[in-house]
C-alpha positions as a printed Julia matrix, in Angstrom:
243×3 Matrix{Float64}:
 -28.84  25.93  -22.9
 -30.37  27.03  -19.46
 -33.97  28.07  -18.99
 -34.45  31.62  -19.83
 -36.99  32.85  -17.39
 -38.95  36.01  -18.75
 -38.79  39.28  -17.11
 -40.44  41.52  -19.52
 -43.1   41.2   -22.45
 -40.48  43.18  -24.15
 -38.5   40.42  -23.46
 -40.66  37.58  -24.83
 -41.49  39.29  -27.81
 -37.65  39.64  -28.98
 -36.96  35.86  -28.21
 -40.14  34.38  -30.33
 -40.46  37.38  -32.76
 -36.71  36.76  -33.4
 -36.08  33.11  -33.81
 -34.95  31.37  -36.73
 -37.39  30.51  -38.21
 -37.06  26.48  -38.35
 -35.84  27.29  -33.92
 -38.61  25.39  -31.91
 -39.12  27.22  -28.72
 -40.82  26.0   -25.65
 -43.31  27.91  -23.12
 -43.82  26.86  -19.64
 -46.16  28.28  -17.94
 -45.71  28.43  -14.03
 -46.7   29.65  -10.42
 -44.84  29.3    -7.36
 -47.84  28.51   -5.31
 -49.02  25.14   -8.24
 -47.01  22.12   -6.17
 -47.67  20.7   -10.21
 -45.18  23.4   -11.45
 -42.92  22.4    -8.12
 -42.23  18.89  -10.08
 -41.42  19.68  -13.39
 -39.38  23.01  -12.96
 -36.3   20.55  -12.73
 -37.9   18.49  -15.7
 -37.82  21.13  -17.77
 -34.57  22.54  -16.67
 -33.21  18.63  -17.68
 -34.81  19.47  -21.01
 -33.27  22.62  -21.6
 -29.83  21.41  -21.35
 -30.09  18.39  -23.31
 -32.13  20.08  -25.72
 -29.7   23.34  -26.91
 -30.86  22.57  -30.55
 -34.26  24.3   -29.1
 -35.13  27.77  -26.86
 -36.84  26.54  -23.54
 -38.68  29.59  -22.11
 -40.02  29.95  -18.68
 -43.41  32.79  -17.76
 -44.43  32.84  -14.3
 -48.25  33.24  -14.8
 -48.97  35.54  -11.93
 -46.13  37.76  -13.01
 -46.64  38.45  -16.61
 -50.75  38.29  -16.83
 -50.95  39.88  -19.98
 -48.48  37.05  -21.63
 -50.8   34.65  -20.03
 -53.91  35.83  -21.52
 -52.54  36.28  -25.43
 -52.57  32.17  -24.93
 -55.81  31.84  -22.76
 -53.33  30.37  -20.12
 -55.97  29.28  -17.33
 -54.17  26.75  -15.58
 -50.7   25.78  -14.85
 -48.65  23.96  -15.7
 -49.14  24.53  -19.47
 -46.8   24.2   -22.23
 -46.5   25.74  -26.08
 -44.46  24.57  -28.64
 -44.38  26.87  -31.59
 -42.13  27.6   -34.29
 -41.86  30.26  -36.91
 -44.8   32.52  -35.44
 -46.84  28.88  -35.31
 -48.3   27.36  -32.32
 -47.82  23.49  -33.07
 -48.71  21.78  -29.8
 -50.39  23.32  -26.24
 -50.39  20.8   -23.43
 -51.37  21.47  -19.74
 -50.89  18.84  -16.96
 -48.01  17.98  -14.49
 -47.26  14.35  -16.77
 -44.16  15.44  -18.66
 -44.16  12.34  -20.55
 -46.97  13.73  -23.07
 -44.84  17.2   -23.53
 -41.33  15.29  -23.86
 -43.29  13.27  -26.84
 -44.51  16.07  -28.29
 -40.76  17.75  -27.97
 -39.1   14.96  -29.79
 -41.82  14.64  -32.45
 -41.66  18.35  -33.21
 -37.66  18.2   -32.91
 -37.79  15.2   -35.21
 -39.91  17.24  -37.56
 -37.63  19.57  -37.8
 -34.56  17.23  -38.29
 -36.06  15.4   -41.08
 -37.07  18.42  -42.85
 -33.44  20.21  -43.4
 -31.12  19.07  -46.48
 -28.72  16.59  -45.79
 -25.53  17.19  -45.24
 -22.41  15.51  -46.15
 -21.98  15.05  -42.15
 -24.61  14.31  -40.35
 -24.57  16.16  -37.0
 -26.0   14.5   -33.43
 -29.54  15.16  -32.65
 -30.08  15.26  -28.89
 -33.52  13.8   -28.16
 -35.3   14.21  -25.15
 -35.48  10.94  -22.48
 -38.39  10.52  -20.42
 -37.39  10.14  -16.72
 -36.76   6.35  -15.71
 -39.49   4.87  -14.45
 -39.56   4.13  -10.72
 -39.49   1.27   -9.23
 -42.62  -0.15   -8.04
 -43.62   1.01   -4.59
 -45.6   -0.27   -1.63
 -49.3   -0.14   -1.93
 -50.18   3.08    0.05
 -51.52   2.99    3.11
 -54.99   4.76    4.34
 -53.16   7.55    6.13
 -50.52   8.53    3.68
 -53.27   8.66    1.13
 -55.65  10.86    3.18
 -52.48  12.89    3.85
 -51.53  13.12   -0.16
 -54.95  13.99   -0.68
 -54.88  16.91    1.64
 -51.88  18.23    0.06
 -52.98  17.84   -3.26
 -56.41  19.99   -2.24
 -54.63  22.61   -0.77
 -51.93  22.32   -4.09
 -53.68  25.82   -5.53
 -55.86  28.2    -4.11
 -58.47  26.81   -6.42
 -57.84  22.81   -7.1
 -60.04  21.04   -9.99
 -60.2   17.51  -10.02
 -61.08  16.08  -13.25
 -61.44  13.78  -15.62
 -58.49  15.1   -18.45
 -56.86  18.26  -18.24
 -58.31  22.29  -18.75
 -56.96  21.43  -22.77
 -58.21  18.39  -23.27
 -61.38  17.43  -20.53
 -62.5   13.43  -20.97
 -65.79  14.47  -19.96
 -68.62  16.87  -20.41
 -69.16  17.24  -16.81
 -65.3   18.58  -16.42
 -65.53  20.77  -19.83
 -68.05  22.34  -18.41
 -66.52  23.28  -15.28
 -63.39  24.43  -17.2
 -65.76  27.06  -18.84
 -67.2   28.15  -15.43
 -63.78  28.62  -14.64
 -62.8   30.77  -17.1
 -65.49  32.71  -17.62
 -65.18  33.93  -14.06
 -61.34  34.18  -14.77
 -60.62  32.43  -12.41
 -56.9   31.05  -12.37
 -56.72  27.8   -11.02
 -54.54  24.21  -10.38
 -55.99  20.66  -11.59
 -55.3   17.51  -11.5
 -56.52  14.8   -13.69
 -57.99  11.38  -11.94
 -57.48   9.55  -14.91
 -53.77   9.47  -14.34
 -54.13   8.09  -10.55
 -56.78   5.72   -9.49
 -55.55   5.67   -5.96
 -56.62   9.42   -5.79
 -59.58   8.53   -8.0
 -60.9    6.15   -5.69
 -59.85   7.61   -2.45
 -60.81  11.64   -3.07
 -64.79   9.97   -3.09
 -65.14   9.41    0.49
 -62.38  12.35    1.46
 -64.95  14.51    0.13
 -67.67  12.14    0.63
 -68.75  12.9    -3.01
 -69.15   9.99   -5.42
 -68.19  12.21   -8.73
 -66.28  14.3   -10.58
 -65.56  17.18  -11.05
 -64.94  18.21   -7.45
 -63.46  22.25   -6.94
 -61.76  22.53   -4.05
 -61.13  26.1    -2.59
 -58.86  26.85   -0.21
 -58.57  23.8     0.59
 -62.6   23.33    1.14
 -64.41  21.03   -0.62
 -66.8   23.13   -2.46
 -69.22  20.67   -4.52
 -69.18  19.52   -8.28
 -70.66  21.44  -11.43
 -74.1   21.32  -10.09
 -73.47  22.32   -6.71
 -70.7   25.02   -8.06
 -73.86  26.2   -11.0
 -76.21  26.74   -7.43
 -73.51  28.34   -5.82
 -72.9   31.28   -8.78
 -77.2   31.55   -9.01
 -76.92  32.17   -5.29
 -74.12  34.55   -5.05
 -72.27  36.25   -8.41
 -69.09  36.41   -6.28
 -69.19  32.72   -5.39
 -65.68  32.28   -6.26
 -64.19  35.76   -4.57
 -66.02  34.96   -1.31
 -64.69  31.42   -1.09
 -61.37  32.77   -1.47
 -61.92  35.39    1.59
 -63.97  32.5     3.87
């Protein structure tokens, strides 16, 4: 089953107001300006059509705010997995390998829990992608060059320690909350997952911690220098936008 990509809240509501109940449906939560979302659009196309036991269901964020904000959808990419009106797992991040586990869990759940029947029917389950081959240790330049890319990803980049569901730090939760509270919609990408860009996004920024919020591409501080920056000026995060 392909990817149905909503067009309407009307839309939406029918599909998960109208599902069987034992149906697990997927939400992915995208921009077109997240490179994140750029990566696993195909992913999650994959998933859809070796996966028509479940509904896959596609919201472009920036298109359908008010979807967004009846799940506190911040950041993207985020996935929901819910079934019969209940949210079972929410997952943000670009890995696909946590929401592919959480998919076959969830579709195992499911599988386990009808009656047996007298012929048991196949039960696609989601593959994770192969993994690739080890590469070539990355060189200085293509991992300044990475780096830029990845800070210019979103107009607002936070690079942290977890994800905007799940932060591995106090530091990063709080920024997260900064975030929101000035609704501020925003790509991240967690360090944890990458020590290259760990390592390496210290001296591109020539800051030794994280979080570091990039805007526009500008290196704009970490939670300290990003608390100073709101005392000084209420629009902090409007006027980096417009610089």
């Amino acid at each position: 089953m392909a990817v149905i990509e909503i067009q309407s809240e009307d839309q939406f509501t029918e599909l998960t107001n109208e599902a069987p109940k034992d149906k697990l449906i997927a939400i992915y939560f995208h921009t077109p300006w997240a490179a994140p979302c750029i990566q696993i659009n195909s992913v999650y196309a994959q998933l859809s059509e070796s996966n028509p036991q479940s509904t896959f269901i596609s919201v472009n964020a920036d298109e359908h705010p008010d979807i967004s904000e009846l799940f506190e959808v911040s950041a993207v990419p985020y996935f929901i997995l819910i079934r019969d009106d209940t949210i079972l797992k929410e997952l943000s991040g670009a890995d696909p390998k946590e929401f592919i586990a959480a998919l076959n869990e969830l579709q195992t759940t499911s599988t386990s829990a009808q009656p047996q029947s007298t012929q048991t029917q196949p039960q696609t389950i989601a593959q994770p992608p192969q993994p690739p081959q080890e590469e070539e240790e990355e060189s200085p330049e293509a991992l300044n060059a990475r780096l830029k890319q990845l800070t210019e990803a979103a107009p607002v980049m936070l690079f942290m320690k977890g994800t905007p569901a799940a932060p591995q730090c106090g530091f990063s939760r709080q920024l997260v909350a900064i975030l929101r509270e000035h609704q501020v919609r925003f790509g991240f990408f967690d360090i944890l997952k990458d020590d290259s860009v760990r390592q390496g996004l210290k001296t591109f920024s020539d800051w030794p911690t994280f979080p570091q919020l990039y805007v526009g591409g500008e290196f704009q501080g970490g939670l300290d220098i990003i608390k100073e920056s709101i005392e000084d000026d209420p629009n902090f995060f409007k006027s980096a936008l417009e610089a």
